[in-house]
Every structure is written in structure tokens, then in C-alpha cells.
N, C-alpha and C positions, 0 to 999 in steps of 0.2 A: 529662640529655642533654649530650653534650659542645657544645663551641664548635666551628662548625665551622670551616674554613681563612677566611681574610678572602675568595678568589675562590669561595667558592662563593657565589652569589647570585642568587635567581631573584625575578622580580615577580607580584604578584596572591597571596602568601604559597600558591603552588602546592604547597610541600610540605605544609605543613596541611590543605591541599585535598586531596591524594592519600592521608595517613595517615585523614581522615576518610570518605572515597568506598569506599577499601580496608575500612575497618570497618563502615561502611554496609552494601555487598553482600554481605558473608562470609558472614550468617545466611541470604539468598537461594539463593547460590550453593552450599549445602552441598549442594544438589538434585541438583549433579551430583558423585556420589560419588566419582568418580574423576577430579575433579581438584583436589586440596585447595587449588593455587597460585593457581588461576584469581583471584580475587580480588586479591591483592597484584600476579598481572599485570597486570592489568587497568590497576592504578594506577601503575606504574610502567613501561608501555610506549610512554611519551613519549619515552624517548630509544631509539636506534638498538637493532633485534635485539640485536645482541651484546653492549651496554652493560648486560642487564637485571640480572645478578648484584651489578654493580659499584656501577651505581646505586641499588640496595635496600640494598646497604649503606650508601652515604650518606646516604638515608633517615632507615634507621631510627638508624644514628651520631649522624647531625649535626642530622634533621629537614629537609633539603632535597640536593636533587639537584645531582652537578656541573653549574657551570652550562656547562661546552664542549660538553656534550651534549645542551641543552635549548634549547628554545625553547617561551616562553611560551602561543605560538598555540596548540604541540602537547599541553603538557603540558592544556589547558582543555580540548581535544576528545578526549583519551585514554578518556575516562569515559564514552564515548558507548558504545565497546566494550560493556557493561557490557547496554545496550541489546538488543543482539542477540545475546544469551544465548539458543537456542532462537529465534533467528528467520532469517536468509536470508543471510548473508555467511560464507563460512568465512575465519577471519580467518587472522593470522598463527599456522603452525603450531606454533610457537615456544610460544605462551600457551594450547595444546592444549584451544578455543573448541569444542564440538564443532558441527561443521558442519548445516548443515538442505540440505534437509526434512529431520525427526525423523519416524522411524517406529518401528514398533515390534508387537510380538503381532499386537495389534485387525487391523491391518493386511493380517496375512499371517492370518489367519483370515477374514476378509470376500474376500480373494482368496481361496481355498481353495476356501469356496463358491462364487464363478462358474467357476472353471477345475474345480470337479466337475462342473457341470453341463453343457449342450450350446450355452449359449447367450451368448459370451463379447461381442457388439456391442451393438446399443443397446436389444433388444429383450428382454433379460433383466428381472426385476421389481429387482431391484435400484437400475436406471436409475432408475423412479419412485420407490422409495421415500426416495431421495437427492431428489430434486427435491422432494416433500413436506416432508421433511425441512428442508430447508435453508431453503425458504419459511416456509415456519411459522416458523423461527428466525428469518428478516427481516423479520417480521408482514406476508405476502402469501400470496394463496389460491393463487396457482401460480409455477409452475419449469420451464423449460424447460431442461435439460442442453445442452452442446455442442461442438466440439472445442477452441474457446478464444472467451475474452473479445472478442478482434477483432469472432469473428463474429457474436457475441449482439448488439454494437451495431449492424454491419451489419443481420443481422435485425428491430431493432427499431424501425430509420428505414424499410425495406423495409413490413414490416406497416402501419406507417404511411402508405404512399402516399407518401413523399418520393422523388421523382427532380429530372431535368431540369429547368431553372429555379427549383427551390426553396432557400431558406435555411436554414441551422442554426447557431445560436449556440453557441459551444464557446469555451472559455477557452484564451488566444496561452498559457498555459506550462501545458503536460501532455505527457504523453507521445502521440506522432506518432497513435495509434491516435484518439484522439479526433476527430480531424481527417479521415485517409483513412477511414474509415469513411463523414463524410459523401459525398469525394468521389468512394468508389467507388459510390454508390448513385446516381451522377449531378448531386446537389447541391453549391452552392459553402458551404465553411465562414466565418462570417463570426467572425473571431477579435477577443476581447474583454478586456480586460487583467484582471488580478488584483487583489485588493485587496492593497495593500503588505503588512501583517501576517500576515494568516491563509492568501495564498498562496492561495485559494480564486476563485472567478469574479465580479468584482464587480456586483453587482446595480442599483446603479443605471447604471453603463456600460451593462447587458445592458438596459436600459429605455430608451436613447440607442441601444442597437442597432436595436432592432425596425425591420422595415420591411414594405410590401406582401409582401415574398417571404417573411416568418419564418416556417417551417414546425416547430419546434420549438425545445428550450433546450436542453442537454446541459451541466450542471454535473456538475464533478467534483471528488469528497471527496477532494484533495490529500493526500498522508501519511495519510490517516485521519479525521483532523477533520471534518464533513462542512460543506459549504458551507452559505450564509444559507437552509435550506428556508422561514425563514417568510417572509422578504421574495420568497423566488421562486413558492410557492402562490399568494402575493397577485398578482402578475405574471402568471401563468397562469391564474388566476380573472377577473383584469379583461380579460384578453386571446383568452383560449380557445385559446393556444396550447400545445401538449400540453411537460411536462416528460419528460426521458429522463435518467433519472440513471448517469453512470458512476463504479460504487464497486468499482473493481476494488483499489479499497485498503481500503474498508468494510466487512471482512465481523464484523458487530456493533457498527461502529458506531453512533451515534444523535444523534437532534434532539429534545430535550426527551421523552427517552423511548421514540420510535419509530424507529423501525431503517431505516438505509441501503437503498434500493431499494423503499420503500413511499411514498414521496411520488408520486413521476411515475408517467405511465402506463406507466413500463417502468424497471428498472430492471436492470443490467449488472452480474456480477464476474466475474472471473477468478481462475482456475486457476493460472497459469504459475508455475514452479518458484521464482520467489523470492515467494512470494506468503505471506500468513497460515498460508492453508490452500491444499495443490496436490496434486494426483496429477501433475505434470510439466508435464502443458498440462493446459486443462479451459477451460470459460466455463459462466453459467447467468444465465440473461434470467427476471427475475422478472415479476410484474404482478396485479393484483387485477380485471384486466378479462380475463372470459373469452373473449369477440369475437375481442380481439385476441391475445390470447396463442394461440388456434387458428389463427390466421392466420400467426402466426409457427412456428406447427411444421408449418403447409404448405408454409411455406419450408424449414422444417430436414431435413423428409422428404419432398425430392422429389413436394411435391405432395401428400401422403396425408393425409387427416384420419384422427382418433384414433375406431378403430372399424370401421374400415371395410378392404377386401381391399387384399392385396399389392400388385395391378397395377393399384389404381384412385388414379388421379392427376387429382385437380382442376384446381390453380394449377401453375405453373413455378416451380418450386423446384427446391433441388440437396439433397444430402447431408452434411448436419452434426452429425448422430449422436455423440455421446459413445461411449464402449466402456463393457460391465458394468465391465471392471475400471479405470476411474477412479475409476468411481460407487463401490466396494470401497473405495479408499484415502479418497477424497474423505466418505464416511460415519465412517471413524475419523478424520482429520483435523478433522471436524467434533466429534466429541466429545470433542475435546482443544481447541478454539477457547476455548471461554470458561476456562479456566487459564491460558491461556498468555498472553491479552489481560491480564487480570490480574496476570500477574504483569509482563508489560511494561510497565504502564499503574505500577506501582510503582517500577522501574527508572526511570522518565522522572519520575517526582514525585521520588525521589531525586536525579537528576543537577540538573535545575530546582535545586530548594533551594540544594546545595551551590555550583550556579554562579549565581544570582540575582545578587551582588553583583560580578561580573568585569563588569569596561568593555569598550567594545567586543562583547561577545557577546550576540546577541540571538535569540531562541527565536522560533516560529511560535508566533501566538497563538491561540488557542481560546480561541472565546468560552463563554461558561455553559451554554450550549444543545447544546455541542458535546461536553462534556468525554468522556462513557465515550465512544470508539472504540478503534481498534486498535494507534495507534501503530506503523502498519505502517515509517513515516521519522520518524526525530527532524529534523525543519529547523531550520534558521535561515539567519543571515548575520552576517557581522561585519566589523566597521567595517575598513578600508584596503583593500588588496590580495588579493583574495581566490584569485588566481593564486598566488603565493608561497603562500597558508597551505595553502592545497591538497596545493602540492609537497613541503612542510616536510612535511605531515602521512602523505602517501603514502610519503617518505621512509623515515620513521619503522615504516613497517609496519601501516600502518592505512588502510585502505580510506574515500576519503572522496569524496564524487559531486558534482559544479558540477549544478544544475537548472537550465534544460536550456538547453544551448546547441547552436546558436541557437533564437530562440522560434521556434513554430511558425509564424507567420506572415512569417517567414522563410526556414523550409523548402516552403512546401506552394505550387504555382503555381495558378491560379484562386480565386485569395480576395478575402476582404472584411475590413479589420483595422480596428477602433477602437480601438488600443492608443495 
């Protein structure tokens, strides 16, 4: 290898980084046949779109990149790309990433089948056999389908008997749905900080939360990981206050084995298009209590219990009906879940390794209990300014998210915050 010019020099030996992450992915990435570069882009799209030929030659010349075109921050988060390979970001189209949702045959064969038949909304069998389906995958006797995740939580505090005057403990950083959920069913959310690491709902805060009012707990499997289930069973057992878990990032996740959405009496995913697995929108409210899970589909069908006529309406309920053709994509999407977890769950053991020894960079932590999920977010945080590394990074051509600003207990009016 040559010597390169005295100005080229970069810190954290990033070029070493990038020639071994580039060699790392290659055997993965050959999955996608049609894009032999993807890899070597991958590793070298730390510097500016239009630097990438220039820079690759530096590379592989000299073993590091010019340094006017680099910046440390970026050249460490460039590898994350690498990550969502087949998962929810279409990246720069420069690095020709190809975009998700992935679909493909299965897909348009299972639609095929409902648009031949007569029966294309919720009442097609298709509907159910998705909702079996998918439960059985989350180790839970039932599924309720629906138009999205919002609503399954909504429904699930509803079933419940939570309104007016009552509490629900939901974790200050998630996304806004955790929150209005409780407060459109009439309850105030009482928001609870996160554990610094795992970014997940802290359990003993959430034990310093309880009050007269606590009508429920609503942890939520951050990125994938899923939250403390053992420490929150035992909070729920000593307490008898029902858990509702939202895993709209879970889908195969687990806690020592057992799968996302089978802890609580109710558990939440979503559909929505950047999701694992989506038909575009979609939600499905899991549960192993049949009581209550019929209670929730007299909510979701206007009233109607399972079995019984068109126009015979129990309870007040509205219309939250899935369509046959979600349940069509959302059935193939399913059967591509456990590969694609796989192979993401590889890419992130990958990127980990290679960046373990960079300062300032520091990974969301999973504990033991947690490890196989979905890797739906790779997190972290890194030490300084984390404005700047953002811009640097977006700069550069890569897609990169602040979580979540402001916390929610800053966005949401009638709360209760122990953060």
C-alpha cells in the first residue's frame, strides 16, 4: 500500500474500519444480486454524495480517506446503513439501498385470492387466518386485526374499563401514540423516565409511580429490545394491576424466550409502513384472555359479538375492521419475518464488533434476556453535540433520527410526569 500524502488523516483508524465493515457485509449483501457495490458503498459513504469515487480511491490507494471530506462522527455512523439493508429507510439513491417494504410473488398471490373472491373487507377468512397466525407466532391464543396500531391500544385500555379519572403509566420517550391513546379514552397519562441504557420504561420509577388512580402499565419494547418483563410481572402480580404491552417494534421479539405481546393482558403491534412487517397501515391486539379480547372486538365491530347477526349490536363500539387485503400482504410479510430478523440481528452484531472500541460512541444496551428481537432501530448516543453530529451526518447523505424531541411529557397537556 502506498504512503499516503502527509494531509490525509483521519482518527479512530476509520479507514481500517471501513476496509474491514466493506469485507464484513460483502458475503451478506451478495443477497442482493443486483447490486454488486452496495457493500464498498456502504463503507464509504461518509463523505459527501459526490466524493464517493474519489474517496474509494483513496481508500483502497493509500488505506484512509481524504481528510477535507470527512468527519470522524460520520465516517463511525456510516455502517449503520448496512443495518437497513431490507428494512424501512430508502437511503441515498446514489448507493442504489433498495427501498422497503420488500414485496414480492407471495404477496401478489395472496392478494389474488381476495380480489377473486367477493369478499375484499374484514369479513373475508383470510382476516382470521392472519390473526391466528400471527398469534401463535407471538405465543398467544388470540389476534384481533385492525386499521392500525393506534387503535389496538386505544381498544385495549377501552376493553379494559379505563376512562375518566383513571391512570396509565407509559414511558416520557416513545412515540406520541403511547400517550394519546391513554388520553383519548379519557385517562391522564402518567409519564415515567427511561432507563439511561436500554432506553426502555424504568421499573423501579414505574413502582414510585403507582398511585390510587393506576389503572394499568403500558411498557414499551423501544427499538426492539423488549423492556424489564420480569421485573414488571412481578409489579403486576404484587399489585393486580393489568400490564398492556406496546410492541409495535416487537414483532418476534422475546424475554427469555417468550415473545413480545404475551406477557400483559393485552398486547399492541403495528402495521405502519416503516414497520418490520406492514401492508402500509395495519395494527393487531393480541391476548391470551378470551373475556377480554371479545370485548375488544365489540369495540372494533360496532358492537357485534363473534357469531352472532349483522344488525345485532351489544356494546358501543365503532368500525375498526382491517381489509382481506392487508391481512393478504401482512400473511407474506409474515413469512419472511423470521429471515430478515436474522439477518438484521447479524448486521448489528457486525457493526457492534467492529465499533466496540470507538470513544465516545455508545450502543443501546440489551440485556441477556432480551437479545433475539427485531432490531427494528439500531440506538445509541454519543458523547458531545449531538446537533452537529446529526447535521454532519444528514449532510453526508444518510438519514439519521434525534429520539424524540421533545419528550412526551412535554408535548401532551393533562399529565402526570416522574421523569
Amino acid at each position: 500500500m502506498s504512503t499516503p500524502p502527509a494531509r490525509l488523516q483521519l482518527r479512530h483508524h476509520a479507514a481500517d474500519q471501513i476496509l474491514r465493515v466493506r469485507d464484513r457485509f460483502r458475503n451478506d449483501l451478495d443477497v442482493h444480486g443486483g447490486f454488486p457495490g452496495l457493500a464498498h458503498a456502504l463503507a464509504v459513504n461518509a463523505v459527501l454524495a459526490d466524493q464517493h469515487q474519489s474517496v474509494g480511491q483513496h481508500i483502497e490507494g493509500y488505506g484512509e480517506p481524504a481528510a477535507r471530506y470527512t468527519h470522524h462522527e460520520l465516517v463511525l455512523f456510516e455502517f449503520f446503513a448496512a443495518l437497513f439493508v431490507n428494512t424501512h429507510v430508502p437511503y441515498s439513491n446514489d448507493m442504489g439501498i433498495p427501498t422497503w417494504p420488500v414485496s414480492g410473488a407471495r404477496e401478489r398471490e395472496l392478494l389474488d385470492e381476495v380480489l377473486s373472491s367477493d369478499r375484499w373487507g374484514g369479513y373475508h377468512p383470510i382476516v382470521e387466518r392472519f390473526e391466528k397466525e400471527f398469534a401463535a407466532f407471538q405465543h398467544c391464543r388470540y389476534g384481533l386485526a385492525a386499521m392500525n396500531g393506534t387503535l389496538t391500544l386505544e381498544m385495549a385500555l377501552e376493553a379494559l374499563g379505563i376512562g375518566e379519572g383513571d391512570e396509565v403509566i407509559v414511558p416520557a420517550i416513545s412515540f406520541i401514540a403511547s400517550a394519546t391513546a391513554v388520553s383519548r379514552v379519557g385517562a391522564t397519562p402518567v409519564f415515567v423516565d427511561i432507563e439511561p441504557d436500554t432506553f426502555n420504561i424504568d421499573p423501579a420509577r414505574v413502582r414510585e409511580a403507582i398511585g390510587p388512580k393506576t389503572r394499568a402499565i403500558m411498557p414499551v419494547h423501544f427499538g426492539g429490545p423488549m423492556a424489564d418483563m420480569g421485573s414488571f410481572l412481578q409489579i403486576a402480580d404484587e399489585t393486580g394491576i393489568p400490564l398492556v404491552e406496546d410492541a409495535a417494534h416487537a414483532h418476534g421479539s422475546e424475554w427469555n424466550g417468550q415473545r413480545a405481546g404475551s406477557f400483559g393482558v393485552f398486547g399492541s403491534f403495528s402495521f405502519q409502513n416503516g414497520k418490520v412487517m406492514t401492508a402500509g397501515e395495519g395494527g393487531i391486539l393480541l391476548s391470551n384472555n378470551e373475556a377480554l379480547i371479545d370485548r375488544a372486538h365489540e369495540i372494533l365491530d360496532i358492537g357485534r359479538r363473534k357469531g352472532e347477526g349483522w344488525f345485532s349490536h351489544y356494546t358501543l363500539g365503532s368500525n375498526y375492521r382491517i381489509t382481506a387485503l392487508q391481512c393478504a400482504v401482512l400473511i407474506a410479510q409474515l413469512e419472511r419475518l423470521p429471515e430478515q430478523n436474522c439477518r438484521r440481528m447479524r448486521n448489528v452484531t457486525a457493526i457492534r464488533e467492529e465499533l466496540a472500541d470507538v470513544e465516545g460512541l455508545h450502543f443501546q444496551r440489551v440485556p441477556a434476556e432480551a437479545r433475539v428481537h427485531t432490531n427494528y432501530l439500531l440506538l445509541g448516543w454519543v458523547d458531545g453535540d449531538r446537533g452537529a453530529f446529526h447535521r454532519n451526518l444528514t449532510a453526508a447523505g444518510f438519514p439519521c433520527t434525534p429520539f424524540f424531541i421533545p419528550t412526551l411529557c412535554t408535548r401532551t397537556s393533562s399529565c402526570i410526569s416522574f421523569c
